[in-house]
TORZA-609111 format. One line per 2 residues: for each residue x, y, z of C-alpha. Coordinates in steps of 0.5 Angstrom, whole numbers. Example, Ala and Ser with C-alpha at 12.3 -4.5 7.8 and 13.67 -1.06 7.14 Angstrom:
<atoms>
25/-9/16  27/-2/14
</atoms>
This chain:
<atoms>
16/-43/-100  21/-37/-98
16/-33/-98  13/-37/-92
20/-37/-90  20/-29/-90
13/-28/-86  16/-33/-81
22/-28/-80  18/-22/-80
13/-25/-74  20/-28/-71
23/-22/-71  16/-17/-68
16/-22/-63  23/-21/-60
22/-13/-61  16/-14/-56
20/-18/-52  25/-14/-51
21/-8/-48  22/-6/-42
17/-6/-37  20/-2/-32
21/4/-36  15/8/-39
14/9/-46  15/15/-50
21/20/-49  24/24/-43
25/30/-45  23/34/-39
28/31/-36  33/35/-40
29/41/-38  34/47/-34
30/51/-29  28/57/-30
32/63/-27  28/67/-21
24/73/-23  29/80/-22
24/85/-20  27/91/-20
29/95/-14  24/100/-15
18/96/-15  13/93/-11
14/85/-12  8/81/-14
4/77/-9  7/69/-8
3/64/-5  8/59/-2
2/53/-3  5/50/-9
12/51/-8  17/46/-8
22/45/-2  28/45/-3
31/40/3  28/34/-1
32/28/-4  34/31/-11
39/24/-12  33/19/-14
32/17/-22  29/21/-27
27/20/-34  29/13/-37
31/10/-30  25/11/-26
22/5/-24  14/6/-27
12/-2/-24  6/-2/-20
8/-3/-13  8/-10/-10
3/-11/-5  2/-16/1
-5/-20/0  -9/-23/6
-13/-27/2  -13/-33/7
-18/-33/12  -16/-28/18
-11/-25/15  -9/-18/16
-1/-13/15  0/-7/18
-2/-2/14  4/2/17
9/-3/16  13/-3/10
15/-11/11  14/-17/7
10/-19/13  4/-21/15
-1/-23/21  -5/-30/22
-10/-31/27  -13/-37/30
-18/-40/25  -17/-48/27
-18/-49/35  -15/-57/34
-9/-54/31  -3/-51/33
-2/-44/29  5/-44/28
6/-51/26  1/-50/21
4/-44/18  11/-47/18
7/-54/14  4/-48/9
12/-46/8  13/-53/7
8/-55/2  9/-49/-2
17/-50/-2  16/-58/-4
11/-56/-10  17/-51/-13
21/-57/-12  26/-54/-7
29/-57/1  27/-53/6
33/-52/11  33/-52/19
37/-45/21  34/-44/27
28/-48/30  28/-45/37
28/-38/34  24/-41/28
28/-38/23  29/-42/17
32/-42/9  30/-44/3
34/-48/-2  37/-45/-8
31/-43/-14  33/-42/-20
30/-39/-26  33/-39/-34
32/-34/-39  33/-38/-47
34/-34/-53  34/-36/-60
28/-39/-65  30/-44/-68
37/-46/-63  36/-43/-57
41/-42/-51  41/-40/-44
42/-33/-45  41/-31/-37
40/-35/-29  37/-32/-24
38/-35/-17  35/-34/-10
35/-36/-3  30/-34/1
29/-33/9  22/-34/13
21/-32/21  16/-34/25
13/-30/31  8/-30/35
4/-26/40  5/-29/47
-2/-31/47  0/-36/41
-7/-34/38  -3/-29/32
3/-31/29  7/-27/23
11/-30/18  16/-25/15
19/-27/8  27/-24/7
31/-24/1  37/-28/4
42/-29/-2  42/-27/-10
46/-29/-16  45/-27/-23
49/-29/-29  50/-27/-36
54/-26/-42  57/-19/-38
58/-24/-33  56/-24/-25
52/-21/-19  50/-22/-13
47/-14/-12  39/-14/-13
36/-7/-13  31/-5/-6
25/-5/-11  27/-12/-14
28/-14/-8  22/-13/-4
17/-15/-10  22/-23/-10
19/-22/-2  12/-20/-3
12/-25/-9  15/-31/-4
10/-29/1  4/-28/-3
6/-36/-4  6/-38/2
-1/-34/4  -4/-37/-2
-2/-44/1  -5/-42/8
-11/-41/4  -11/-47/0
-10/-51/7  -16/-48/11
-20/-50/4  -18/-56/5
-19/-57/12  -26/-54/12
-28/-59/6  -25/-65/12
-30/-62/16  -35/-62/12
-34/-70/10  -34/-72/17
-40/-67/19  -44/-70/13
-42/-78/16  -43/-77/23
-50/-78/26  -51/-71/29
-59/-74/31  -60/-80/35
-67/-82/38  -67/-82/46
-65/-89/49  -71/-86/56
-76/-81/52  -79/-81/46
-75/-75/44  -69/-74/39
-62/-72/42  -59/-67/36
-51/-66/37  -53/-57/36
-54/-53/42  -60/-50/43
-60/-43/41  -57/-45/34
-62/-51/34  -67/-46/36
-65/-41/31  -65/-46/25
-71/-50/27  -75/-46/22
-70/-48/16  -73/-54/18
-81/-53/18  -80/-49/12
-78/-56/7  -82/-60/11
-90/-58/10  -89/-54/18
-92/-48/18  -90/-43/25
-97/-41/27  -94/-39/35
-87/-39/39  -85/-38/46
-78/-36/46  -77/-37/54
-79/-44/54  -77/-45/47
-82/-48/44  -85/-48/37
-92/-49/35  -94/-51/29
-99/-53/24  -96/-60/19
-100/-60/11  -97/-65/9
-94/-63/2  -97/-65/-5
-92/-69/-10  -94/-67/-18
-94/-72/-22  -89/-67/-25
-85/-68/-19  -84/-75/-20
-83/-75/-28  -77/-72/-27
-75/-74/-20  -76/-68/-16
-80/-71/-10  -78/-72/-3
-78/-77/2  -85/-74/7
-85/-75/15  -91/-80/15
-95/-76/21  -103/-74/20
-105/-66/18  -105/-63/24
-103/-59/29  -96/-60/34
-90/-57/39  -83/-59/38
-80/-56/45  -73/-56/46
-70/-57/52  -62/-58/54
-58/-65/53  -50/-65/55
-47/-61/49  -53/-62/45
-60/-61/45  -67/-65/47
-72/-64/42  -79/-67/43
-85/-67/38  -92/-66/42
-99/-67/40  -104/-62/39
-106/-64/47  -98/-63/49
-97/-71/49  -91/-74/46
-91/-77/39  -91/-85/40
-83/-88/39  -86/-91/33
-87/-86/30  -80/-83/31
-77/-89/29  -81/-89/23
-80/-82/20  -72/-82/23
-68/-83/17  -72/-76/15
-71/-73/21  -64/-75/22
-62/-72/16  -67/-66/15
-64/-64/24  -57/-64/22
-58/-59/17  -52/-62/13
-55/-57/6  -54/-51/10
-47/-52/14
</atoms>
């Protein structure tokens, strides 16, 4: 039993020394940092002096105060990530900020990025308070996070809080909006006692982490809207039968039902044997296609449009918003209404291309 307890110790005990790495500083020793410069070559006065090639030298106006040896921050920098759809950053701006354009015509652009900073704040269980809605500037609650020490009895061994500032600005045409994240307020405590100072580096990755949130929050929302559509787009009736013609009324325009078109005639035993583009018509030959018996053992058979081996023109014309599609015999009469009406659960489905969108 103590020997268990000993190996226990042993593994507690390696954890807590790899937890106690720094991460922000690199490993090995910073012996080059104690180097002294070497003193400049004297050439005597009776010689020539060497050739220098001034290439590779070393201004001498350049900031000698910054960090050296243990205290350099080697950390990857933080980076602004437009994974939202239209999303961009400035590639000059050093700014936690970035830019949205419009994606949603039904909906407002800044009021859906102020709902994203919402939800993400309502996930983190912190209030969003209202500063400035005119200038669209607001702050965050307090977010909180404690560092525990110990195995067996832990206790708070550090608390670190920050509130953070989120302005929206848009472009005139209100097509483009950014959001910018500041650092509004910091504390830290721990046993050697308190501060609110928060260095530049660390301040700006807290920013670049709120607003990679707040991005991917954006993206989640656009998700979940383009799924909405989808719903509703597979529930619509996008494919109706003419009340005066024997023609279909699909709610697409015509170029693009014209383009996709031969999606259709591909799935359906249609083969394309000539096109006029300028009157939009198709001409075509139907096999209807052969169901193995394999295909219905294993239920891959599909339903097929009940129309004779033949040769027939499906010609588009406009109708409002969407298009008129009427299918034709081999002589250029139209097909009988029955026959549309027969066939019509097929045809609506097929026509809405809702597999394909």
């Amino acid at each position: 039993m103590s020997r268990h307890v000993i190996y226990l110790s042993l593994i507690s005990i390696a954890i807590a020394g790899c937890s106690s790495n720094n991460k922000k500083q690199a490993i090995g020793d910073f012996d080059y940092a104690d180097q002294q410069e070497s003193k400049a070559i004297v050439i005597p006065s009776d010689l020539d002096k060497p050739q220098n090639d001034s290439e590779y030298s070393i201004p001498s106006n350049i900031n000698k105060n910054g960090p050296i040896g243990a205290n350099v921050d080697v950390r990857a920098p933080s980076l602004v990530l437009p994974v939202a759809a239209s999303s961009r950053v400035e590639p000059t701006s050093d700014k936690a900020e970035i830019w949205f354009d419009q994606v949603l015509d039904d909906t407002e652009l800044q009021l859906f990025i102020y709902q994203a900073i919402q939800d993400q704040l309502a996930e983190d269980g912190v209030a969003l308070l209202k500063q400035d809605a005119k200038n669209k500037i607001f702050e965050s609650d307090w977010y909180h996070k404690e560092t525990e020490a110990g195995w067996i009895f832990t206790h708070i061994e550090s608390t670190e809080s920050m509130r953070f500032q989120y302005q929206i600005t848009a472009k005139p045409h209100g097509r483009s909006v950014s959001l910018a994240v500041d650092l509004a307020e910091y504390m830290f405590t721990d046993q050697n006692g308190s501060t609110k100072t928060l260095g530049p580096i660390d301040k700006h990755r807290a920013e670049i982490a709120m607003l990679n949130k707040i991005v991917s929050q954006v993206d989640y929302k656009y998700r979940l809207k383009s799924r909405e559509n989808r719903i509703l787009r597979a529930n619509q009736k996008l494919v109706s039968i003419s009340d005066d013609k024997a023609s279909l009324i699909v709610e697409m325009n015509k170029d693009d039902l014209w383009s996709n078109l031969p999606l259709f005639f591909e799935d359906n035993g249609f083969t394309i044997s000539d096109l006029n583009e300028t009157k939009q018509i198709y001409f075509v030959d139907y096999v209807k296609p052969e169901v193995s018996w394999w295909d219905s053992l294993w239920g891959d058979d599909k339903p097929l449009l009940n129309l004779a081996n033949g040769k027939y023109q499906f010609k588009l014309a406009e109708s409002g918003e969407g298009s008129e599609l009427t299918i034709l015999d081999e002589q250029g009469n139209a097909l009988d209404r029955s026959l549309l009406v027969d066939n019509f659960a097929l045809l609506e489905a097929a026509l809405s291309f809702r597999n394909t969108f």
